[in-house]
Each structure stands twice: as C-alpha cells, then as structure tokens.
C-alpha positions in Angstrom: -17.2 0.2 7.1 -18.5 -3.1 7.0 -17.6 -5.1 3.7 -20.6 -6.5 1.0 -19.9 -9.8 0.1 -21.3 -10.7 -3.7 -20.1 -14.1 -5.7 -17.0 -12.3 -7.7 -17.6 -9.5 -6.3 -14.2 -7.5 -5.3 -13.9 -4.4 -2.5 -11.2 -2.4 -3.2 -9.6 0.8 -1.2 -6.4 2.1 -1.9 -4.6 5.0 -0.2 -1.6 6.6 -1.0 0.8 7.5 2.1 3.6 9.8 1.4 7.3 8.9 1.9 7.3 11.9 5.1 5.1 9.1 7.0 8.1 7.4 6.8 11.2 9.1 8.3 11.6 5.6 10.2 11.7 3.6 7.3 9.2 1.3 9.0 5.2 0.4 8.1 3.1 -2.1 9.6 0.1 -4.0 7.4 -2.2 -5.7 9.4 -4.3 -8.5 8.5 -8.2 -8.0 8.0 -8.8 -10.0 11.6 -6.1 -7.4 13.2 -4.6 -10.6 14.3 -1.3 -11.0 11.7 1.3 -8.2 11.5 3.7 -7.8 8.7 6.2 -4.9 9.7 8.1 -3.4 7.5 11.9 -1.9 8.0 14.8 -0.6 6.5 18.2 -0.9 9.2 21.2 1.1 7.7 19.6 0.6 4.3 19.0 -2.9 4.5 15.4 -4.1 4.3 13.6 -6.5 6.6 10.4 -8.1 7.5 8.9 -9.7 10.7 5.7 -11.3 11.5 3.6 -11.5 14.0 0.4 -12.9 15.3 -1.4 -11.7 18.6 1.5 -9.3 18.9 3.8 -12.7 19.3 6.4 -12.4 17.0 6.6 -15.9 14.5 9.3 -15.1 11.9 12.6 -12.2 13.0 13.9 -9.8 11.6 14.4 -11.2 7.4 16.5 -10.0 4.8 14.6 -8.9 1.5 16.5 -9.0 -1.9 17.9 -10.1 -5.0 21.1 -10.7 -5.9 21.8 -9.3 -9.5 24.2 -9.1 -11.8 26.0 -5.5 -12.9 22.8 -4.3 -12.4 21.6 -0.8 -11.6 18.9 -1.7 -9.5 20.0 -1.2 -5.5 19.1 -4.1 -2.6 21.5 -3.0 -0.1 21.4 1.0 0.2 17.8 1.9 0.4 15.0 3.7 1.8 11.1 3.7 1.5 9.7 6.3 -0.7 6.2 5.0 -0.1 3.9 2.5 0.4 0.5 2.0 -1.1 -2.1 0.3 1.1 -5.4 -1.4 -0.4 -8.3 -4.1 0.8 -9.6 -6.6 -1.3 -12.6 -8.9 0.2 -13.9 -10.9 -3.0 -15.5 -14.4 -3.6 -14.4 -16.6 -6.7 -15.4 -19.9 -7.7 -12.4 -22.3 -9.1 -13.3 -24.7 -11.7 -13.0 -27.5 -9.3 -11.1 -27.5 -6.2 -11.2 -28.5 -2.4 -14.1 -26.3 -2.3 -16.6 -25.1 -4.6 -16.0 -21.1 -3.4 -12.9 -19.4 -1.9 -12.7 -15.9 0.2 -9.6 -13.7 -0.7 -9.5 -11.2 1.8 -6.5 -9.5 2.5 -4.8 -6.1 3.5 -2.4 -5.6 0.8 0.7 -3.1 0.4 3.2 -2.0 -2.3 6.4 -0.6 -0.9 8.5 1.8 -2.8 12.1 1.8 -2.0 14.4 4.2 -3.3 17.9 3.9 -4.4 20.2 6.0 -1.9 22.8 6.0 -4.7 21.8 8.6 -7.3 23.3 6.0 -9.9 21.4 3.4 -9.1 17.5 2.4 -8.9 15.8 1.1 -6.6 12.6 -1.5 -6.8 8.9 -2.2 -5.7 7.6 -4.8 -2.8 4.5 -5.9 -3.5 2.9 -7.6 -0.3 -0.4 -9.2 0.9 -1.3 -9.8 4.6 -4.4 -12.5 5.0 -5.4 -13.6 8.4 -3.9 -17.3 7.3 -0.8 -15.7 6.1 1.6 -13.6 4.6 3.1 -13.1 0.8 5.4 -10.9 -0.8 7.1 -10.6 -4.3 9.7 -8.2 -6.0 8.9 -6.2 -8.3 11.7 -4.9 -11.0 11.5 -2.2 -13.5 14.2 -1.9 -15.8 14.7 -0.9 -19.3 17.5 -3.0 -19.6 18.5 -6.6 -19.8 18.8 -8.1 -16.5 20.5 -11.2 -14.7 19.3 -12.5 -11.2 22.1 -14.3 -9.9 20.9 -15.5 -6.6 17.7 -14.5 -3.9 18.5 -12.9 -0.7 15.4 -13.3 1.3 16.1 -15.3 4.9 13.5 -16.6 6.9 14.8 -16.1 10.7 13.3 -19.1 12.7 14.2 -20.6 16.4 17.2 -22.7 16.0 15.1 -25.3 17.7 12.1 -25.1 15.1 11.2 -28.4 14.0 10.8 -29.1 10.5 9.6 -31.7 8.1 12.4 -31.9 5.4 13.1 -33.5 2.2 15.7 -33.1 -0.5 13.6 -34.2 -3.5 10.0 -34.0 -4.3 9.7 -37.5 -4.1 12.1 -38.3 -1.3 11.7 -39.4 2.5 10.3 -37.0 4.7 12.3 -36.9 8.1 11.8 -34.8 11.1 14.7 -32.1 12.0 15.4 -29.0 13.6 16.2 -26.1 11.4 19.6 -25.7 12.8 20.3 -28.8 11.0 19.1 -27.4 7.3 22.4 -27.0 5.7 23.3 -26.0 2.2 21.5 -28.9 0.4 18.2 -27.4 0.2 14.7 -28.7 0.8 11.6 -28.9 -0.4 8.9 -26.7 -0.3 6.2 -25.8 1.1 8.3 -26.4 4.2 6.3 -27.0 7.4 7.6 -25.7 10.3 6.6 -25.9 14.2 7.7 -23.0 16.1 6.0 -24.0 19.1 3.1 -26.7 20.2 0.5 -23.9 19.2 3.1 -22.1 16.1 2.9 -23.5 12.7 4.4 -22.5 9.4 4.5 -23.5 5.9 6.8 -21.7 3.9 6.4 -21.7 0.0 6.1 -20.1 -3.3 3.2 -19.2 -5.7 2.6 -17.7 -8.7 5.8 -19.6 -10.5 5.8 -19.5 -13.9 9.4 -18.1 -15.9 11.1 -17.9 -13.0 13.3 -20.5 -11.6 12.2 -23.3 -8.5 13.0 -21.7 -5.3 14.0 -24.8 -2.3 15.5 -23.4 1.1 18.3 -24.0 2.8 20.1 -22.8 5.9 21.2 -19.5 6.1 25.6 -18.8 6.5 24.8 -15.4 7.7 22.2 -16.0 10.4 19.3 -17.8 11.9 17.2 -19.7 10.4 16.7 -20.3 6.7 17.9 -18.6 2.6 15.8 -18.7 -0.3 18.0 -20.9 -3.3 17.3 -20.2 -6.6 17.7 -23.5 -9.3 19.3 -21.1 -11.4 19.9 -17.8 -12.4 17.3 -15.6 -13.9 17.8 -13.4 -16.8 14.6 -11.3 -18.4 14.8 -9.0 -21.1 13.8 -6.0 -19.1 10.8 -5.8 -16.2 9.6 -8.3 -14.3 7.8 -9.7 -10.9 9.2 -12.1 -9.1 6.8 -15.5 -7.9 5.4 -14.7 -4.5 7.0 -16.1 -1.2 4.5 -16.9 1.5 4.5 -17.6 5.0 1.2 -19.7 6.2 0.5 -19.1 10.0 -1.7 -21.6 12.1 -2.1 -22.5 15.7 -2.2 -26.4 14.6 -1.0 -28.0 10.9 -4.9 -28.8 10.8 -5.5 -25.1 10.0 -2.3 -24.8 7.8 -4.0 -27.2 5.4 -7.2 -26.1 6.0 -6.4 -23.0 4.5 -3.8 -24.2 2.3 -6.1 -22.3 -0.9 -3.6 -19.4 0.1 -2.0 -20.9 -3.0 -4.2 -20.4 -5.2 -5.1 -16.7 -4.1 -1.5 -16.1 -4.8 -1.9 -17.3 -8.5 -3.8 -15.6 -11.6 -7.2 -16.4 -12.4 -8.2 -18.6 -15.0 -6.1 -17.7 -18.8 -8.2 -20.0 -21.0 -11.8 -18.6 -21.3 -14.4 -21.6 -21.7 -13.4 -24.4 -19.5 -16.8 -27.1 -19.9 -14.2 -29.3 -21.6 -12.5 -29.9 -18.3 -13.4 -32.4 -16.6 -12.2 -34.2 -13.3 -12.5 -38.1 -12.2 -11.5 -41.1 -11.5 -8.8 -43.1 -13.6 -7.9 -46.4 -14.2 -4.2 -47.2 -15.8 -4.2 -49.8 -18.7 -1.4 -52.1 -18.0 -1.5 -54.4 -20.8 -0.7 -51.8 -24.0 -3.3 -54.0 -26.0 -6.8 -53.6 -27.5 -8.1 -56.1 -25.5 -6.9 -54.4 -22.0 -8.2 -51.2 -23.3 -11.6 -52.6 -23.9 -11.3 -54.2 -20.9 -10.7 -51.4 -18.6 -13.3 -49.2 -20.4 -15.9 -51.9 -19.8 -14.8 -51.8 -15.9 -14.6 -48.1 -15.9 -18.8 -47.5 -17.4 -19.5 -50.2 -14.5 -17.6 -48.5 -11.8 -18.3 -44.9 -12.1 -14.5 -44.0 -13.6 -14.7 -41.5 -16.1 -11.1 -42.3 -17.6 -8.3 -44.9 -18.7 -4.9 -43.9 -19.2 -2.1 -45.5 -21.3 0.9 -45.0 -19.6 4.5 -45.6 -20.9 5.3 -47.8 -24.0 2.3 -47.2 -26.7 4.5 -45.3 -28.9 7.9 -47.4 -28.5 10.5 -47.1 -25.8 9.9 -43.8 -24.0 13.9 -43.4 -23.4 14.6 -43.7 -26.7 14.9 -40.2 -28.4 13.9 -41.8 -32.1 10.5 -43.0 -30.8 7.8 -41.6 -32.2 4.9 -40.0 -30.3 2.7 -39.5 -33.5 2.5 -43.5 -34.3 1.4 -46.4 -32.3 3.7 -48.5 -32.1 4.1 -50.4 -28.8 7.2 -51.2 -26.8 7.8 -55.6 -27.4 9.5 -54.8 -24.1 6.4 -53.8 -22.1 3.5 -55.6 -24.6 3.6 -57.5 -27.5 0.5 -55.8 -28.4 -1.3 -55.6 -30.2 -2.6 -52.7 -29.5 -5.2 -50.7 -31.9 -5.4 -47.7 -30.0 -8.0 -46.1 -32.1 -10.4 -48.5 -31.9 -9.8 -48.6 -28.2 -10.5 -44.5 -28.5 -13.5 -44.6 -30.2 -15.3 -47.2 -28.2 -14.4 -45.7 -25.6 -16.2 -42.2 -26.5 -19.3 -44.6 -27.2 -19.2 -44.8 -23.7 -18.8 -41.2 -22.7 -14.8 -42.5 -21.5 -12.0 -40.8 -21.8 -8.4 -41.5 -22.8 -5.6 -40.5 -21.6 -2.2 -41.0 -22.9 1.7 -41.1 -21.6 4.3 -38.9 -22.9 7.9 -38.7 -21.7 9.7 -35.6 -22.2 11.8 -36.6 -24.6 9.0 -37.5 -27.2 7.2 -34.1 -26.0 10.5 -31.7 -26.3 10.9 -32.8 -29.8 7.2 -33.2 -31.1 5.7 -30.7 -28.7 3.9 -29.0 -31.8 3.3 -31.7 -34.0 1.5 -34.3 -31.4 -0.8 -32.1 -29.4 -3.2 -31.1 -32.0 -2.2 -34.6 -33.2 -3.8 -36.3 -30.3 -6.7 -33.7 -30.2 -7.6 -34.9 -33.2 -7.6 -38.6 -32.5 -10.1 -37.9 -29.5 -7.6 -37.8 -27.0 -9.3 -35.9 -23.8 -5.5 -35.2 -21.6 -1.8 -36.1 -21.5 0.3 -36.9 -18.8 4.0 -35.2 -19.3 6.3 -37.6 -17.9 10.2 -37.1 -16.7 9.9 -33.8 -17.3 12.6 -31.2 -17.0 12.1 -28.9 -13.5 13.5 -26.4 -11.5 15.8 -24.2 -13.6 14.4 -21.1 -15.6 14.9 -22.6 -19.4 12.8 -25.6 -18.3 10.3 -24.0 -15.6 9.1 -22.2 -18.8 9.4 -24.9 -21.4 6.8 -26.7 -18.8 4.4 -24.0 -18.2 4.0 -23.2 -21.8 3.7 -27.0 -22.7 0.5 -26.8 -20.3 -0.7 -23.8 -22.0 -0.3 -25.5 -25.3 -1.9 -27.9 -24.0 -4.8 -25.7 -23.2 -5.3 -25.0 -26.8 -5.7 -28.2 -28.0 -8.4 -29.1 -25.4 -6.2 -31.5 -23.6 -6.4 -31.6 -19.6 -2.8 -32.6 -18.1 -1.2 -34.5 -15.5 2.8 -33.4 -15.1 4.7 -36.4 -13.4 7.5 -37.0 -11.3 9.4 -34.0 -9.7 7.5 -31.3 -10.4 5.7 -29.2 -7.5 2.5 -26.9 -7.7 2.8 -23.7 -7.0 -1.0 -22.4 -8.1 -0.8 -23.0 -11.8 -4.3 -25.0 -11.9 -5.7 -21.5 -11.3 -4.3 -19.9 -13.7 -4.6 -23.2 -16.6 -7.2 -25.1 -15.0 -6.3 -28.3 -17.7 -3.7 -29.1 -15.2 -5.3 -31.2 -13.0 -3.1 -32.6 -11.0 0.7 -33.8 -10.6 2.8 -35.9 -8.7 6.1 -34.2 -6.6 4.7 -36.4 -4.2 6.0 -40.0 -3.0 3.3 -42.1 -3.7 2.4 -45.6 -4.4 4.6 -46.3 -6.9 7.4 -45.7 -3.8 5.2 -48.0 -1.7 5.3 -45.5 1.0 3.7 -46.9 4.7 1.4 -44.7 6.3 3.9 -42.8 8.4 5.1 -41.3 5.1 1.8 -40.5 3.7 0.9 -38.3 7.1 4.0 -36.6 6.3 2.6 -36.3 2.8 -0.3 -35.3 3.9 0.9 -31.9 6.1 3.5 -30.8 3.9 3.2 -31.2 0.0 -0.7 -31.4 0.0 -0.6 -27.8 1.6 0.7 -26.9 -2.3 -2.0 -28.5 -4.2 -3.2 -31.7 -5.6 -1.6 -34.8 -5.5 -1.4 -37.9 -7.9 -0.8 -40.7 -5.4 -1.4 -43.8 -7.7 -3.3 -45.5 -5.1 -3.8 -49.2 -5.9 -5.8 -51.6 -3.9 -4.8 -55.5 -4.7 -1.6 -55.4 -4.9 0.6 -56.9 -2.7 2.5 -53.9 -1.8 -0.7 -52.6 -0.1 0.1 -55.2 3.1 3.8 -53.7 3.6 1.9 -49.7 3.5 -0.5 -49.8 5.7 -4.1 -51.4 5.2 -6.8 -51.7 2.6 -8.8 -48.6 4.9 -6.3 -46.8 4.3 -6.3 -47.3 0.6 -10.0 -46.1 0.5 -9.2 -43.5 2.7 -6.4 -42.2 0.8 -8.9 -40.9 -2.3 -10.3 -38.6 0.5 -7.2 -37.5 2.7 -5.0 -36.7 -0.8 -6.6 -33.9 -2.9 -6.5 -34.9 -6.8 -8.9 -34.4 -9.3 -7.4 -37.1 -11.8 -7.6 -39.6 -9.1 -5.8 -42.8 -9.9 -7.4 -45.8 -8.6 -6.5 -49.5 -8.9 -3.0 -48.4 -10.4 -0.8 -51.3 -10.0 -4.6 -53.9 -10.3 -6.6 -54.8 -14.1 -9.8 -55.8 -14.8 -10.6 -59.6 -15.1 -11.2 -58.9 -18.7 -7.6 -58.2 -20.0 -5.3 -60.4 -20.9 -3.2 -63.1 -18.7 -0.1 -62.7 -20.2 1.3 -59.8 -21.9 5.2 -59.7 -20.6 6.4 -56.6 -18.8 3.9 -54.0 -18.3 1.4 -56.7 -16.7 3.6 -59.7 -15.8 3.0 -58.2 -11.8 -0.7 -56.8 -12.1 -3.3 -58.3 -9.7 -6.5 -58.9 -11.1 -9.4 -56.7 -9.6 -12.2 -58.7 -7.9 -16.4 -57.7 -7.6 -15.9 -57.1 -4.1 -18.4 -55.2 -1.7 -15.8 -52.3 -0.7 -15.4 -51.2 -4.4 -18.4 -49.4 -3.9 -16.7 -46.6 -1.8 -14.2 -46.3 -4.8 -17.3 -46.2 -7.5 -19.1 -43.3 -5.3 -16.4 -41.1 -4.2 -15.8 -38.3 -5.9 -13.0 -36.3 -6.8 -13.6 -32.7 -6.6 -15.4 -31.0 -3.6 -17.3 -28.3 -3.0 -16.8 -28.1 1.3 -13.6 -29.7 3.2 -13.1 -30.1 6.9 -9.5 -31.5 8.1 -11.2 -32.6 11.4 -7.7 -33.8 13.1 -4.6 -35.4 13.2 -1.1 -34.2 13.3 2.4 -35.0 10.9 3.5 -38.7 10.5 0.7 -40.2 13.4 -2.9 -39.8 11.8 -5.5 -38.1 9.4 -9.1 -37.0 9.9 -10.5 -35.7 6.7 -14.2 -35.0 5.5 -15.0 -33.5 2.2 -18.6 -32.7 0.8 -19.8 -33.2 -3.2 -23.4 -32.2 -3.4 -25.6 -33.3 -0.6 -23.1 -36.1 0.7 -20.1 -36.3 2.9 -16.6 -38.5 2.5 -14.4 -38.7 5.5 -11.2 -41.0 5.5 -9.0 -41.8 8.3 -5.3 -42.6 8.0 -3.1 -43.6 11.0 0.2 -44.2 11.7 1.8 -46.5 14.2 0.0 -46.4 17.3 -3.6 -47.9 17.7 -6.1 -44.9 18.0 -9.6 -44.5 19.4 -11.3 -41.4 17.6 -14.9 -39.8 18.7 -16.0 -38.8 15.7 -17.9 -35.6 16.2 -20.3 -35.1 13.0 -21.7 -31.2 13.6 -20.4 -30.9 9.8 -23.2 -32.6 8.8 -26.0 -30.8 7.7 -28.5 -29.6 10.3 -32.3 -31.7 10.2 -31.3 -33.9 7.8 -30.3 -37.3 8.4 -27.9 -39.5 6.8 -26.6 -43.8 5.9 -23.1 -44.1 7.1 -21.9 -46.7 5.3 -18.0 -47.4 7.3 -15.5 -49.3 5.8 -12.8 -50.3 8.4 -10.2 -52.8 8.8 -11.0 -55.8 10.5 -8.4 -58.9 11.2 -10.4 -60.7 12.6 -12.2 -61.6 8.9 -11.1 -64.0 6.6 -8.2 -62.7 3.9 -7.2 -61.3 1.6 -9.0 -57.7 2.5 -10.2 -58.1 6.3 -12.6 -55.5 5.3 -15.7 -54.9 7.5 -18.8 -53.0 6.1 -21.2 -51.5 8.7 -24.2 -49.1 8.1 -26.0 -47.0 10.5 -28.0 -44.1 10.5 -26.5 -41.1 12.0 -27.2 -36.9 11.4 -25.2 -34.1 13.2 -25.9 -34.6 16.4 -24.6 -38.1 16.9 -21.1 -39.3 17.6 -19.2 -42.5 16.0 -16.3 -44.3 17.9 -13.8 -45.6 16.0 -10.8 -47.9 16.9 -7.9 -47.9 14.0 -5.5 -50.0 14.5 -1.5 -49.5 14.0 -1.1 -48.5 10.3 -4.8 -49.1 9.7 -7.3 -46.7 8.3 -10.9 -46.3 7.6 -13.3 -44.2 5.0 -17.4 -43.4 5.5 -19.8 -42.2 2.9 -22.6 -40.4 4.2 -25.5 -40.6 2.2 -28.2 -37.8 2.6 -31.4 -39.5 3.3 
C-alpha cells in the first residue's frame, strides 16, 4: 500500500504475531527500503542481534542485556513470547536544525521475552529499523526498586575494523583498529569502517536519567561492550536510552543522515518556542561596560544577534562563595568596571541579546534562585560551564537544569565534556554544546576532519572559531576559519572568539591582555551573511582527517565550506544542488599566499547556476567558503 506523506502527518500499522510464530526464537524486521535487516535470536536463552545490509552481514551475532542487581527480571534464560511489528512514515519540522523538515520512517518492533524461570520476569525490546540505521532500547517493568549494575550489550565487529577513538570528549582523535579498544572506553558516536564501502557510527539517544554509555573492548568476544558511567537505580519501571547503529556505504552518508539522533529523541516538551532564537555570537573579553558596548555596537553592524559574558562577571568562577546573583567582576580577569545592566539594556535597544557564563558550582548552589533571576534582568540564555557529566546523579541534575532553564525563557549552551544525545529535540533552548575539541584546544585541520565524521554525527557543535588570532596560522588557514561556520553545525555560532572590536578597551589585564583586535576587512562579510540554522544540507565529499565538502541552504541561498587536511587538493565542484533556472553570485573566499599578510585572503565573484562546475585548488591545511547569492 503505498504511504501518504502530509507535514506531521504519521502512518501507523501495527500487527500482533503470536509467540507460536516463534518456536525458533528468531524474527527478522526489515527496513522500509528492504535493504537493512535486523534479526532477532534467542541461542540457549541468550538473546542476540545481527545486522545486515543487501543480505551482507555488518554487525555478528550481539549480546542484549542488563546487568542488575538481586533483581527478578531474567537476561540470561529467555525466550520470545512475541513481537509487535508497526510502520511509522511521518514528516516533522524541528525548531531549527540542519534542515528545515525531517522524514522518520522506519519498520519498528517490540519484542517480548519471557522469563524461563517461573520466579523470575522477563522484559520488553523495543526496536526501530530505518534504511540509515538501526536502534534498540530496554524496556523494564517492575514494581519494585531496581539497581542496574552494568550493560551487557556487545557490538561484534572485524577485529581489523578501523575506528576513530578518543578517551574524552575533548581529547585527540587517533585512528585504531578495534582489536586495540581495551578497557578504557571511548567516546561515542564511535565511527567505524568495516570495509572501503562499510561504515558505522555507533551511539546513544534519547539520554536523559540514565547514566553516559562509552564503549570499550569486549573480554568475552569480538568486537566491542557497552560501559555504563555508573550504576542505575529507578524506583520501579523504566526505558533504557536507545543504542543505535548508523549504516552507510561512505562517512558522507553517515553524517548526511546523522538526524537519526534526533528521531530517536522526544518531540519538543516546552510548548511555544518563538522565544528561541539561533545566531551568531560574539564573546566579550574585557568584563567592562565599555567592551560590552563595544561588542554590541560591532554585533548591530555585523549581523550578530548576541554577546556573551563568559567567566569572571560574578567573581571567581572556582570559588564556591561567588555569587551568581551580583555583579561583581573577577580583579583577576578585569578590573572592571563593569555595569552589566546598562550593558543589557542597551543592548535590547538594539534587538541584542546577552548571554552570560555560569560555572557549575555557582549553578549547583543557586540553580533556583538565579534563573528567574537572570530572566528578569533581560538575560536571553546561559552557558553551564564545568558541568558535572556521565554518571546518573549528574546526567539528571543537567537535564533538569536545561528544563529549568526552559521555564525561565533562557536558551542554553552546556560546555566542556558534555555530549548530545538528541536533547535539542526534546528542549529545543539547548542550542548547542561543546564535547567537542575546538578552538580553544587550537586543533589543526586534521583534527577538525576527525571532528567533523565523528562527534558532529551527534549533534551540534560549539567550536569557538576565532579569526585573528595568532593561533589561527598553527590550525590551518583563515578559509578554513570561514569554512568552519559551515562544515560544524551550531546554532549559537561563536565567531571572533579569541578577537574584540576596536572599540573596547586596550588594557584590561587577564581576560583581554591576549585578544587581537578585529579589523573592517573585506572577508568579514562571509561571517556577517552566513547563517546559522538551515533548512537543506548536502555533505558533498570528503573523508575522516583529509578534507570536507559541505553546502547548506537558508532561504534562497547556498553556503558551502571546504576544509582540508595535509595534502594539496584539486576539487570539481559539481553545483546540481543549486536550484534549477535560477542563477546565482558566487562570491569565493580562498587562501591565497601569494597576497600580502596578515590574511592572504583572495575574494573572487562569478556567476554560476546548476549546471556549471568550479575548480578549486586548496592547499595543504587550507580551506575555502562560497556564498551563493540567488540572483
């Protein structure tokens, strides 16, 4: 029967099989493409999952489980009692996004499995099969209290499977086989190349009380083990987050699809959301009324919708007796002063926003108090810095602090370690994070292609990109600074982060002692047009650690950045994403060494529409960024 597709419109067909279809303990659900197989099995009462695509199996035979604590509920002795299968085909709009709609199609399954023990219970698999992926979660029904000591679900992968690992959220990303993923575990999502034409990404979504899952290698056989940050303990029932398994042919398609996220995730929880509102920021550096005026000034003239106050307006953010509800600025950072008020209210003359730093200890104490606090001084969003992450207690504390949030009318920005797992879906006020190893860690552009096919596959970014500061020379290029507020997804997108306007002050000790100064250069204009939300993206290339093609629509105009690694690269740039009969100016902004310093920055303009072709020649480390403007 062929599917109608309406805007949030949903198809639904469920159909209940009975347990005697399933003397084998074994079902198959198939993706809506018939091209992704998730089969089903219970060995000696053990359950297990495989996956295939084209019949060409991708993950082995996996243990499913949880590890629980004098618990009646079985793992180990089971059998299927029987499995539920439904369709859903729908079309929802996010608030903002990579796009401006999203498909969630999917063949979706949940598994019954009895306890083979009369004493004991046993629990529900809940399971979705999309033609980008697979996801399942656990689903526990229990009266009682219960304790989840550890997560038994293996990913069985080719000993030789190449991965892209890091420890930390913010760490190094390095190249390994899987073999050599020991008991320190890794990040997630975790990309993984199976073969020159078999890519995964394997993650979790949907996290909200439970604790972080990472992975690491498995004692018992091939491949890899979930690992819990802590153990779980719930009153009674409860659903696990979802583990999912994104399949592509190339990482292109992996993060072309990468909203598999955010279909894993619950739809928005906070009603009326025209208060939210995405753009461009611009960090004050100074902690003084005179910077703040400043950088609002800068931020009316160059299309930046918001300034940020970062660490030190309310005294020494390590120190638990400062005081998030007062102003009063760290001599350390700024000897001020700083009448932050005054800066707020001019400011919303000016229809911009301010943003202000808090560190967890101020926020852990004075959660309560400063929200509606800062609500009520005008404040439009908070960033939540050094937070708490990974175990239960604290993977709660932080998810409720955004929902607070929420209530106050104050968007979010969490900083440091923390990784997305779909939340913006659910409270679209968080607009973007960090668990990313950005500017501030002056990473080159080898790191951010790793960056760019591993963490961005989870969600937005907050890179810090800065343009004139030194550091950019030792990165990569001032291309690939441009190219960067294309290539990384964030809709807080911090620009000029470590560089001030002309108007602050020259000396203000040690927030600003190291600030460049911004100059009215020509190339700001791609920073003052490009947006930072999308309604249409195309990854058009590129592959882990050697380059980046990346074109995203707002409106009637396209963005496309370029990022590339080491080795110089010529690139036919194919523009059939362009719209059809319509032509467009392609203004290009490469690197160019053979111009005068500091920025080597060539600016060319032709007229192209989707039928032409443009040659570009990066060099090593260079990059490059083109706004085409519909005629």
């Amino acid at each position: 029967m062929k599917l109608l597709l309406l805007h949030l419109y949903t198809f639904l067909v469920c159909s209940l099989l009975p347990s005697s279809l399933f003397a084998d303990d074994e079902v198959v659900i198939v993706s809506p493409n018939g091209q992704v197989e998730l089969k089903l099995e219970v060995l000696s009462g053990q359950p297990y999952y495989s996956v295939f695509v084209d019949g060409e199996e991708w993950v082995g035979y996996s243990e499913l489980g949880l590890e629980m604590a004098g618990s009646e509920i079985s793992f180990k002795d089971v059998s299927m009692a029987s499995v539920n299968i439904y369709s859903i085909d729908s079309l929802w709009s996010p608030v903002y996004g990579e796009a401006s709609v999203y498909r969630e199609h999917f063949q979706g399954g949940n598994i019954q499995y009895k306890a083979n023990q009369s004493t004991q219970k046993g629990y529900n698999l809940e399971v979705k099969v999309f033609d980008t992926g697979i996801a399942f979660r656990y689903h526990i029904a229990s009266e009682q209290s219960v304790t989840v000591l550890s997560e038994l679900t293996t990913f069985n992968l080719p000993s030789n499977a190449q991965t892209w690992v890091t420890h930390t959220a913010q760490g190094k990303i390095e190249k390994m086989s899987v073999s050599n993923i020991e008991e320190e575990a890794v990040e997630r999502p975790l990309l993984v190349e199976l073969s020159d034409h078999q890519y995964i990404a394997i993650g979790e979504a949907g996290l909200y009380d439970f604790a972080r899952m990472k992975l690491k290698g498995n004692k018992t056989g091939p491949g890899l083990q979930a690992s819990l940050a802590s153990k779980i303990e719930y009153p009674g029932s409860f659903k696990s987050p979802w583990r999912f398994i994104m399949l592509g042919h190339s990482p292109n398609t992996l993060l072309q699809n990468n909203e598999l996220v955010l279909h894993l995730s619950p739809p928005n929880a906070i009603g009326k959301t025209d208060w939210i509102e995405p753009g461009k920021v611009i960090r004050e550096v100074t902690l003084t009324t005179q910077g703040g005026m400043a950088c609002v000034d800068f931020a009316v003239k160059h299309g930046i919708r918001y300034v940020e106050f970062d660490a030190g307006w309310y005294g020494n953010e390590y120190d638990d007796a400062s005081d998030a509800t007062t102003v009063t600025v760290d001599p350390k950072r700024s000897k001020g002063p700083l009448e932050l008020q005054k800066v707020i209210d001019y400011a919303e003359s000016k229809n911009i926003g301010i943003i202000l730093y808090l560190n967890r200890r101020s926020l852990e104490r004075q959660l309560e108090e400063v929200l509606p606090l800062l609500h009520s001084w005008g404040i439009k969003g908070v960033k939540y810095g050094f937070v708490r992450v990974g175990d239960q207690e604290w993977t709660k504390w932080l998810h409720d602090a955004v929902a607070l949030a929420a209530k106050y009318k104050l968007m979010v920005d969490i900083h440091d370690e923390y990784r997305p797992t779909g939340m913006s879906r659910t409270y679209p006020n968080l607009l973007t994070q960090e668990g990313i190893r950005g500017d501030e860690e002056s990473p080159d552009n080898t790191m951010v292609l790793k960056t760019i096919y591993t963490r961005m596959l989870a969600g937005a970014g907050d890179h810090t990109v800065c343009y004139f500061a030194d550091r950019v020379e030792t990165m990569g290029s001032h291309g690939s600074q441009l190219a960067k507020t294309v290539c990384l997804y964030s809709p807080w997108q911090f620009v000029y982060w470590y560089d001030r306007p002309e108007a602050s002050p020259r000396k203000v000790g040690g927030a600003g002692k190291n600030e460049m100064f911004i100059a009215e250069i020509p190339e700001l204009g791609f920073f003052d047009a490009v947006p930072t939300v999308w309604d249409e993206t195309k990854i058009l290339g590129g592959y882990p650690g050697l380059y980046n093609v990346t074109a995203r629509r707002n409106g009637k105009n396209w963005y496309l950045g370029v990022i590339n690694g080491e080795e110089e690269r010529k690139l036919d740039l194919s523009l059939t994403f362009l719209d059809d009969n319509a032509t467009y100016d392609a203004i290009i902004y490469t690197d160019d060494p053979s111009l005068n310093p500091p920025h080597r920055l060539r600016i060319d303009q032709e007229v192209v529409d989707s039928r032409s072709q443009l040659s570009l020649e990066i060099n090593s480390n260079n990059g490059a960024a083109i706004l085409f403007r519909k005629r």
